[in-house]
C-alpha positions as CSV (number, residue, x, y, z in Angstrom):
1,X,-60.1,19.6,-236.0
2,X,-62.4,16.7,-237.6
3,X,-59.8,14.4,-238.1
4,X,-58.7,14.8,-234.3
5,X,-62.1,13.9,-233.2
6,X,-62.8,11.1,-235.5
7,X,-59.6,9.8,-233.8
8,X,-61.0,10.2,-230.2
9,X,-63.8,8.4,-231.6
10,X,-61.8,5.5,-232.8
11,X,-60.0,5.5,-229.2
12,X,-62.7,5.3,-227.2
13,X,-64.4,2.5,-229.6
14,X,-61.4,0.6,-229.1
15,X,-61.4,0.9,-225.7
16,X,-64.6,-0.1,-225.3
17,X,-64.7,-3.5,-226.9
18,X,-61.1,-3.9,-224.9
19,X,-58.5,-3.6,-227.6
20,X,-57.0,-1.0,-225.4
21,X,-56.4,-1.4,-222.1
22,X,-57.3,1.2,-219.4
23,X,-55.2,1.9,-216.6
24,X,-56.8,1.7,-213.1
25,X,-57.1,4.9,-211.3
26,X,-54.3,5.7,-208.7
27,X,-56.1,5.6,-205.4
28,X,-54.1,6.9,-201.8
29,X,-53.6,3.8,-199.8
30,X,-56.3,3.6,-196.6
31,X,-55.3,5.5,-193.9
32,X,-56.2,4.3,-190.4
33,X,-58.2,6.0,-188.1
34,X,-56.8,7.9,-184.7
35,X,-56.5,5.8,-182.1
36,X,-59.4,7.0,-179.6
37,X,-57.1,8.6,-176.8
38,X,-58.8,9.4,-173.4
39,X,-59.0,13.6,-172.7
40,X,-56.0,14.2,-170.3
41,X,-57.7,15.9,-167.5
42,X,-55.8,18.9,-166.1
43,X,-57.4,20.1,-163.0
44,X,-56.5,23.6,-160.6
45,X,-57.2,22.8,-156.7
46,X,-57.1,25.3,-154.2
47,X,-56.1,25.5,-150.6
48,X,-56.5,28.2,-147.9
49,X,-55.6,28.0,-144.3
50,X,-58.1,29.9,-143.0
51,X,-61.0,29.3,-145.0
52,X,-60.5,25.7,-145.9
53,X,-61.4,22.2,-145.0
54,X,-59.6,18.8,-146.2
55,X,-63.5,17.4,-147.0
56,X,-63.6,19.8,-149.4
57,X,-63.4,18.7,-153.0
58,X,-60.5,21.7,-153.6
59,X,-62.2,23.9,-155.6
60,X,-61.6,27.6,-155.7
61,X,-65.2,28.0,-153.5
62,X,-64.3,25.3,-151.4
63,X,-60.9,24.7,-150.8
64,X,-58.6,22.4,-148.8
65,X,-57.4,23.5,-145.4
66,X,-53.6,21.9,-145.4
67,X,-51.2,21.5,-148.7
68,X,-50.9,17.7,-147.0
69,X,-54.4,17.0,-148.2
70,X,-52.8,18.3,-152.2
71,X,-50.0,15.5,-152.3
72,X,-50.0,13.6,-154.9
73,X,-49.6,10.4,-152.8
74,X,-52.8,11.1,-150.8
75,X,-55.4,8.5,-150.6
76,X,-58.4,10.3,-151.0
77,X,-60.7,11.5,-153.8
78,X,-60.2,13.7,-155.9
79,X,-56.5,12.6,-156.3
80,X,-53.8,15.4,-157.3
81,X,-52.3,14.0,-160.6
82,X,-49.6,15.1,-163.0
83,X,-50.4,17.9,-164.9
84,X,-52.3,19.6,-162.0
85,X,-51.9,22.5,-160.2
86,X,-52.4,23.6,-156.9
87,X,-53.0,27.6,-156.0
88,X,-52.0,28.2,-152.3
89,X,-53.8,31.3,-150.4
90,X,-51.7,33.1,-148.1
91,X,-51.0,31.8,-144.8
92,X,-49.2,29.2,-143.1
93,X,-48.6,25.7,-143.8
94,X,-46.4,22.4,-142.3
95,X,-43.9,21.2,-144.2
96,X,-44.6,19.6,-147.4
97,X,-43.1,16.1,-147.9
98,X,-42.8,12.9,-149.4
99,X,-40.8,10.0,-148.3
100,X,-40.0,6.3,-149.9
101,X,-42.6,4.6,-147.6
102,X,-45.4,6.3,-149.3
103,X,-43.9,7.3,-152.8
104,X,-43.7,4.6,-155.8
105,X,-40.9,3.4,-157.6
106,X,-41.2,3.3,-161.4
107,X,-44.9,1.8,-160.5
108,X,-48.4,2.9,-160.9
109,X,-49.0,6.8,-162.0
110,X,-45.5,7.4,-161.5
111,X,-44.4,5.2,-164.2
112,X,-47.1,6.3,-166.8
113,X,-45.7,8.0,-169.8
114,X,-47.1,11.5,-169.9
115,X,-46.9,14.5,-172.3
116,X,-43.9,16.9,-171.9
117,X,-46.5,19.7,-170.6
118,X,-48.4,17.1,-168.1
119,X,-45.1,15.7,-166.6
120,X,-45.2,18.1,-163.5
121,X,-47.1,18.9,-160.5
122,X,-46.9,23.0,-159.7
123,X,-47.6,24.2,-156.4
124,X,-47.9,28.0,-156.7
125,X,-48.6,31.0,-154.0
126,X,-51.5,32.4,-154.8
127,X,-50.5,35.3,-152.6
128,X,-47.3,37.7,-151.5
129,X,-47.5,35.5,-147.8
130,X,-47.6,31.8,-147.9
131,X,-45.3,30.7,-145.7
132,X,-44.1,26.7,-145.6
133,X,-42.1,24.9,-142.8
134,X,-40.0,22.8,-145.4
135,X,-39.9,21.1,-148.7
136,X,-38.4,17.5,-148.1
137,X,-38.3,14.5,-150.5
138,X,-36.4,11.7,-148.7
139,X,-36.9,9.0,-151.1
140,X,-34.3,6.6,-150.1
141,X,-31.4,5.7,-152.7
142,X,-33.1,5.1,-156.1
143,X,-34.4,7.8,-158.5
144,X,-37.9,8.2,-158.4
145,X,-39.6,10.6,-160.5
146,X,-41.6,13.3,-158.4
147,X,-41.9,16.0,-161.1
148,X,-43.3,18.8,-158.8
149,X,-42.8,22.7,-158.8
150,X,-42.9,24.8,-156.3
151,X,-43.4,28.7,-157.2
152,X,-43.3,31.8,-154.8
153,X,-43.4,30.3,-151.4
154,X,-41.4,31.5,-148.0
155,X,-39.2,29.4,-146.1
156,X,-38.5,31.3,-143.0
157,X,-36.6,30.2,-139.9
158,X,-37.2,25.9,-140.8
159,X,-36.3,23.8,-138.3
160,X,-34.1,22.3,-140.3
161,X,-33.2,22.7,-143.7
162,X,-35.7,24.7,-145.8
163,X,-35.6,21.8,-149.0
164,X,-34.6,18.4,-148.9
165,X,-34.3,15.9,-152.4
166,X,-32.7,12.7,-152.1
167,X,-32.6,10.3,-154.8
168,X,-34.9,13.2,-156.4
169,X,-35.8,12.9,-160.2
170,X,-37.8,16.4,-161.1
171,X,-37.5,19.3,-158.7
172,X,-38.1,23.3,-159.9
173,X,-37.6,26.1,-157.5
174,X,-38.7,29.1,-158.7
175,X,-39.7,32.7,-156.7
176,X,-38.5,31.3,-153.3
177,X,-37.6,33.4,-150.1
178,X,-35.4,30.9,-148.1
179,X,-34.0,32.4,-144.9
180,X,-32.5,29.8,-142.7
181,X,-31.5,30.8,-140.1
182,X,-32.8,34.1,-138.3
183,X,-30.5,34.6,-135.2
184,X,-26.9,35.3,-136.4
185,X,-25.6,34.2,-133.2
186,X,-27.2,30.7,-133.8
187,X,-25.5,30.4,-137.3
188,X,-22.1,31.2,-136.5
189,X,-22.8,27.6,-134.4
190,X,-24.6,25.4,-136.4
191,X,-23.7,22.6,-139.1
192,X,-24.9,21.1,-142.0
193,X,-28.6,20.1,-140.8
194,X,-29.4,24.0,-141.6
195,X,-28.3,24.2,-144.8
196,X,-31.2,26.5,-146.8
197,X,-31.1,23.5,-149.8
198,X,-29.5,20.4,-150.0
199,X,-29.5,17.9,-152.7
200,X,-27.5,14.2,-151.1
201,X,-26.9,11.1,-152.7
202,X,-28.0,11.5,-156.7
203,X,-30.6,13.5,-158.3
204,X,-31.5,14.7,-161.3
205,X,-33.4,17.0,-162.8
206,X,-33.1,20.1,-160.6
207,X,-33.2,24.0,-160.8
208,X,-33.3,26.4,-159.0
209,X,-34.6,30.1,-160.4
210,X,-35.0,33.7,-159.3
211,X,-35.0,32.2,-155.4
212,X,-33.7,34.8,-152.4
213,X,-31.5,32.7,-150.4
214,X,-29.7,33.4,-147.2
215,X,-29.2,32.7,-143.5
216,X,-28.3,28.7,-143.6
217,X,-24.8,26.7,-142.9
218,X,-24.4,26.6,-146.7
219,X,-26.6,28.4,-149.2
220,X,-27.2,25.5,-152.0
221,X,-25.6,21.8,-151.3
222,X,-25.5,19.2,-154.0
223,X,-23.9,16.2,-152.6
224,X,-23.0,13.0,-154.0
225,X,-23.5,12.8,-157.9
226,X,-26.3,15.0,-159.3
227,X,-27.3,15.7,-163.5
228,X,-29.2,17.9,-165.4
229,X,-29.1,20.6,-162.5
230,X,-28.9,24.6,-162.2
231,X,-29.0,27.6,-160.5
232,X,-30.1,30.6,-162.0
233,X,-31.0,34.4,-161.8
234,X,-30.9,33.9,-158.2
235,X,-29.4,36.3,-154.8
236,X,-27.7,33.7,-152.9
237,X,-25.7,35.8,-149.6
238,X,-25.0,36.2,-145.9
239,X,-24.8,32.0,-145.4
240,X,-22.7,30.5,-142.3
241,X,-19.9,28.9,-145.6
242,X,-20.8,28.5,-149.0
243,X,-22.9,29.6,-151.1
244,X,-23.3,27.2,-153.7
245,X,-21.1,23.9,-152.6
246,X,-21.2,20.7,-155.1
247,X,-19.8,17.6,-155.8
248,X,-19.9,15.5,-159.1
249,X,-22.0,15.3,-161.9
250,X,-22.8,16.0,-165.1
251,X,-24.6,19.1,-167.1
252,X,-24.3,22.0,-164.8
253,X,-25.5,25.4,-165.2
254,X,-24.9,28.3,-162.6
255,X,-25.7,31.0,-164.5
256,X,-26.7,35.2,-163.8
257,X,-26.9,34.8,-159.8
258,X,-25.9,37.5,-157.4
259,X,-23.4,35.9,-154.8
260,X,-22.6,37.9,-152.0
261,X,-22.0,39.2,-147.9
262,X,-19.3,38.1,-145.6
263,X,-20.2,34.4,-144.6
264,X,-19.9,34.1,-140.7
265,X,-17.9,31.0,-140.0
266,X,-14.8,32.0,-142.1
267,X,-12.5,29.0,-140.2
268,X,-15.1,26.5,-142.3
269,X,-13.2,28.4,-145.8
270,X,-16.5,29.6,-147.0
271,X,-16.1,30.1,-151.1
272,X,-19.0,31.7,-153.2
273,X,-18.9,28.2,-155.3
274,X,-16.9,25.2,-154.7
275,X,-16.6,22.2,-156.1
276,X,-15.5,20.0,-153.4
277,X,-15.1,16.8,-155.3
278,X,-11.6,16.1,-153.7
279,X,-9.1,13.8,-154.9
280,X,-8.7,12.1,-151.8
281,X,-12.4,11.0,-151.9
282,X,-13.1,8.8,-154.7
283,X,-12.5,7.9,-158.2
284,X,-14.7,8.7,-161.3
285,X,-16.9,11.2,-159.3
286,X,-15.8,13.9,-161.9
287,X,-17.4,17.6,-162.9
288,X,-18.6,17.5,-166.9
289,X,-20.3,20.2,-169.0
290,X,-20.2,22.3,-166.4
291,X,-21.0,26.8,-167.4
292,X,-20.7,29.1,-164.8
293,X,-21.5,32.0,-166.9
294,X,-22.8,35.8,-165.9
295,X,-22.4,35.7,-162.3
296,X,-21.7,38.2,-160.2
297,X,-19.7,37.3,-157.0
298,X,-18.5,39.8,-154.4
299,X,-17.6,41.0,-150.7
300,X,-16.5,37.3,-149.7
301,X,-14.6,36.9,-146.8
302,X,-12.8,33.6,-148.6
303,X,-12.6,32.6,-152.0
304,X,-14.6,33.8,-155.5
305,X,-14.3,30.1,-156.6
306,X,-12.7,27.2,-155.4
307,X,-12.3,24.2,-157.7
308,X,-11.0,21.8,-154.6
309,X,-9.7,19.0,-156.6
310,X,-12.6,18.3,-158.8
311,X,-12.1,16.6,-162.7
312,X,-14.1,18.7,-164.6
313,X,-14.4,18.1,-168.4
314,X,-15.6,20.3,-170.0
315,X,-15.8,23.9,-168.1
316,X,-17.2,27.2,-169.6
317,X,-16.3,30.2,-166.9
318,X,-17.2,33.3,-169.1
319,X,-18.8,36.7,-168.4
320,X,-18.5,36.3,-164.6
321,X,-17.3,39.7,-162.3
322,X,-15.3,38.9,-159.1
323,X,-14.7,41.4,-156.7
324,X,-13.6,42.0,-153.2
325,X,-12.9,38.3,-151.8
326,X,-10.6,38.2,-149.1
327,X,-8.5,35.3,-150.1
328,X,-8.2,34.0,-153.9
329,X,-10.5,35.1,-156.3
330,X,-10.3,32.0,-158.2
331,X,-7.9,28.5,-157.2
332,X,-7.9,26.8,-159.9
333,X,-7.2,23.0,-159.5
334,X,-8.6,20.0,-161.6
335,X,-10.2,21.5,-164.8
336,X,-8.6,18.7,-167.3
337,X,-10.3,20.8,-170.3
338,X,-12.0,24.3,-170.1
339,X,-12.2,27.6,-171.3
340,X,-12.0,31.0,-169.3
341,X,-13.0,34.2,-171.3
342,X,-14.7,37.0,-171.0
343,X,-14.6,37.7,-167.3
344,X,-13.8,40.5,-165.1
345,X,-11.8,39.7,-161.5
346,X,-10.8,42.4,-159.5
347,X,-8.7,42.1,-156.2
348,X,-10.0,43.7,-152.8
349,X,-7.7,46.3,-153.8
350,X,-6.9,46.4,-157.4
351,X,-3.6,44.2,-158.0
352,X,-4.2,42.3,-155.0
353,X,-4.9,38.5,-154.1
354,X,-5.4,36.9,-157.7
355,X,-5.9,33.8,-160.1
356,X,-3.8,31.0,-159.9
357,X,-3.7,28.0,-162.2
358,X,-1.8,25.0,-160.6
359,X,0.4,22.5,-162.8
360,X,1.9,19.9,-162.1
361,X,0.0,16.5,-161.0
362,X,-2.2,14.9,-158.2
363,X,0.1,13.2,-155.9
364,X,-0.1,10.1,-153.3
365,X,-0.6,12.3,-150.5
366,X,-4.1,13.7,-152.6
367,X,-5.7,10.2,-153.2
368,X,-7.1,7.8,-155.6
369,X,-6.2,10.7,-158.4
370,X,-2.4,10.3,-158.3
371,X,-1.2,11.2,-161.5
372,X,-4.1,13.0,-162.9
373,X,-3.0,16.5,-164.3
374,X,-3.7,19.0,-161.3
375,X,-5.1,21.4,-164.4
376,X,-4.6,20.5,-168.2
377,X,-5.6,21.8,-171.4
378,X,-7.3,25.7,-170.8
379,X,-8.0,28.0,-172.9
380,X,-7.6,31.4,-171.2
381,X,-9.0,34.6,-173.3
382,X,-10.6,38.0,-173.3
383,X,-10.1,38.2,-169.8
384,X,-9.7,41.2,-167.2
385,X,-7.4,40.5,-164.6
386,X,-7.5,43.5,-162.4
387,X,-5.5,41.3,-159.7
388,X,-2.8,39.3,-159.8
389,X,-2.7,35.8,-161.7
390,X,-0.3,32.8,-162.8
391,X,-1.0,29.7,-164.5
392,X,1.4,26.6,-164.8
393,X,2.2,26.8,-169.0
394,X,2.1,23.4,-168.9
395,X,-2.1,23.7,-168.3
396,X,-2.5,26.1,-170.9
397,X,-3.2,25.6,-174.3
398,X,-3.9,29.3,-175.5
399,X,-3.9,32.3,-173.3
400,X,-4.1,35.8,-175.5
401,X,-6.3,39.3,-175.5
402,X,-5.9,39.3,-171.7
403,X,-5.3,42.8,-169.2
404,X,-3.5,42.2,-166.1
405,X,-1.8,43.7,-163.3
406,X,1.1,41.2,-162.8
407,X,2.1,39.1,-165.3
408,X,1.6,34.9,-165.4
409,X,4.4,33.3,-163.0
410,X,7.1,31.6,-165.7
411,X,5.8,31.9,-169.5
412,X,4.4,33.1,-171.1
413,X,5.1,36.4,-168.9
414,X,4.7,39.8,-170.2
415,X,4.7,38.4,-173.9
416,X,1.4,36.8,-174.0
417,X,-0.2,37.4,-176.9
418,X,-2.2,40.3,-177.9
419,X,-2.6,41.3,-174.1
420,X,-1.4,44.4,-172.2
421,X,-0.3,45.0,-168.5
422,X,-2.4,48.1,-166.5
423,X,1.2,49.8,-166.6
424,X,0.5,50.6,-170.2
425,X,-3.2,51.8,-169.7
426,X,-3.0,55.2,-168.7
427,X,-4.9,55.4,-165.5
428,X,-5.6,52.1,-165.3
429,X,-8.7,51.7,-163.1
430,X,-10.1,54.9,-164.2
431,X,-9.8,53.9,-167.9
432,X,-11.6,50.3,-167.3
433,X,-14.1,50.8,-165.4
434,X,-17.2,52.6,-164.7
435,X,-17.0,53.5,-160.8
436,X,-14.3,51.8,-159.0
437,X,-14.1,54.3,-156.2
438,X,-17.8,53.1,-155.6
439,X,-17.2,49.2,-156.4
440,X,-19.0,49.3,-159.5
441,X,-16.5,47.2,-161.7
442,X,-18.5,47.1,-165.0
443,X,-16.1,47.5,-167.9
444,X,-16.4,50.5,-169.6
445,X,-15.7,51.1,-173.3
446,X,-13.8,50.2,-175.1
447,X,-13.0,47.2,-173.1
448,X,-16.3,45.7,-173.0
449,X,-15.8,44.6,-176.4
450,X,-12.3,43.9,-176.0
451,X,-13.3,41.4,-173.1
452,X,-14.4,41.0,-169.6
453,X,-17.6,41.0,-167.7
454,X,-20.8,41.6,-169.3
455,X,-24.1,40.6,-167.8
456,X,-28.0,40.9,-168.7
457,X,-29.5,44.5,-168.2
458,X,-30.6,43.9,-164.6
459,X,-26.8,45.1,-163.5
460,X,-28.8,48.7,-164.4
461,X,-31.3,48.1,-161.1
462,X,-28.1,46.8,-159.0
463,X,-28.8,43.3,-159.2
């Protein structure tokens, strides 16, 4: 112990007439200060038909009379901004709208970068009865970014169509009652200036949720090329044609609606969806990462789905229930790669009208696509055919694990892999599925885990 403190001693003596150096302490480079970043102000303004004035400053005591005064292009002070939100009393209101003449492009607060959670403007019922004329956003033929939400409004009876987006960049629909049209007598008459939505030209960044939708010329209409878009968890039914009626695009999601009641102009070939992207029309305007997933689509006085010459890359159509359509339940035409699994599609009667999957190629008659595989590389499994279907084996790729009626026209026939026809289920409809005799066509066990439709627990409540 002595000798190991004489040598500290000896150490630090050394050290301290510098015949040892001493090593500099290791200090954490400077870190620079937060920038000082302006407070985003968030603000809530209120508006009440009854009891409101537009001089108002918008507060809950004192709020606006019109939802004009709560655009986002208005003049006046205070100025609704991204971020905000505006609570709307019951009543009714004119149409909300906002066309290029007033709305920037990529200038001003609409080019500003913002926070993911301060990137919208949210327009919300504050009530069971706010009525609106319309939504429109006519904003020529460039994107512009208009961010807004609209929550728990009613669209009855619009003049026109209840929403209009063109050249839209940001629109969410969520808690809508849109009723077009009231007088059935008028809709069996009118065209496409009725439809309940319509989407034309390009947009992006739009979706539709948990919206009651009935009573136009065509239930939801995306024209022209629109991304990033969806329709979800909604009742979609009783519209002059389609129901939901699109074009091209890219990142589609229809997902968990209820699709249903005869439309009334069944000349017109009313389909619950259709993708109307014909080959006759135009070149590259194709269908990619498209899911139509969970749907349940049902006493249709056309077709299930219609797929009317579209190029889709990339399909998903799984865990969908088609029931009751008077024509096809599914014509299958363009998908150049997909997969279909996991679905349930029952005839009118069971066995009857069906699934077909056409081969062969687009030809000169059908347009610019000449040459393009009508159908190519599908993947077909897990499915419950309780109707009739065929598939052209040159636009398969794997079909297996699937119950049918009649067998695939050609090969693979009865030997597909791994699947069964109803003549060897004992009491076929009985055995698969939980009512028929009362159209309930949920799959009981065991075939629910064997395949077919299965949907989110709301199919207890008759959703």
């Amino acid at each position: 112990m002595k000798r190991r403190i004489a040598f500290m001693i000896v150490v630090l003596v050394l050290m301290a007439i510098g015949c040892l150096p001493i090593d500099p302490p290791v200090v954490d480079p400077p870190v620079p200060p937060e920038p000082n970043e302006p407070p985003v102000v968030v603000a809530t303004y209120w508006v009440d038909a009854a009891a409101g004035d537009d001089a108002n400053p918008g507060t809950a005591e004192l709020p606006w009379k019109t939802i004009e005064r709560a655009r986002i292009d208005y003049a006046g002070s205070p100025k609704v901004a991204y971020g905000d939100t505006i609570a709307v009393r019951n009543g009714r209101y004119s149409g909300f709208g906002l066309a290029k003449e007033n709305f920037p492009l990529w200038e001003g607060e609409n080019f500003d970068p913002l926070p993911p959670s301060q990137k919208w403007v949210t327009y919300v019922a504050a009530g069971d009865e706010v009525y609106l004329e319309a939504i429109s956003f006519n904003l020529g033929n460039d994107l512009r970014v208009v961010a807004h939400v609209f929550d728990g409004f009613k669209i009855i009876g619009a003049s026109r169509r209840g929403v209009y987006g063109r050249a839209v960049m940001g629109l969410k629909l969520k808690n809508l009652t849109i009723r077009g049209i009231t007088d059935s007598a008028i809709l069996s008459v009118e065209k496409s200036d009725r439809n309940n939505i319509e989407c034309i030209y390009r947009n992006a960044e739009i979706h539709i949720d948990n919206c009651d939708i009935s009573g136009g010329y065509r239930g939801v209409f995306f024209g022209g090329w629109n991304c990033n878009w969806s329709v979800t968890n909604s009742n979609i039914h009783t519209v002059g044609t389609d129901k939901i009626i699109a074009a091209g695009g890219v990142n589609i999601l229809i997902e968990n609606n209820r699709i249903h009641g005869n439309s009334l102009l069944s000349s017109e070939h009313p389909d619950c969806i259709q993708f109307y992207t014909a080959a006759n029309r135009y070149l590259g305007a194709s269908a990619d990462n498209v899911i139509i997933r969970g749907n349940r689509m049902y006493d249709h006085s056309s077709q299930g789905i219609w797929t009317g010459g579209s190029l889709f890359n990339n399909l998903l159509f799984e865990n969908n229930l088609i029931y009751n359509t008077g024509n096809y339940e599914w014509r299958v035409y363009g998908v150049q790669s997909g997969i279909i699994r996991n679905n349930t599609v029952v005839g009118d009667d069971v066995g009857s009208t069906g699934v077909i999957i056409y081969g062969g190629t687009f030809t000169e008659a059908e347009g610019l696509l000449e040459g393009y595989p009508r159908n190519s590389a599908i993947a077909c499994h897990h499915n419950v055919f309780a109707t009739s279907y065929s598939g052209a084996p040159s636009a398969m790729t794997e079909h297996d694990h699937n119950i049918y009626v009649h067998p695939w026209d050609g090969s693979p026939g009865d030997d597909e892999p791994n699947s069964e026809g109803f003549d060897s289920i004992d009491e076929a409809t009985e055995a698969l599925f939980v009512d028929p005799a009362n159209r309930d066509y949920r799959l009981k066990a065991p075939y629910v885990g064997r395949g077919g439709y299965e949907r989110k627990a709301s199919d207890a409540d008759g959703f």
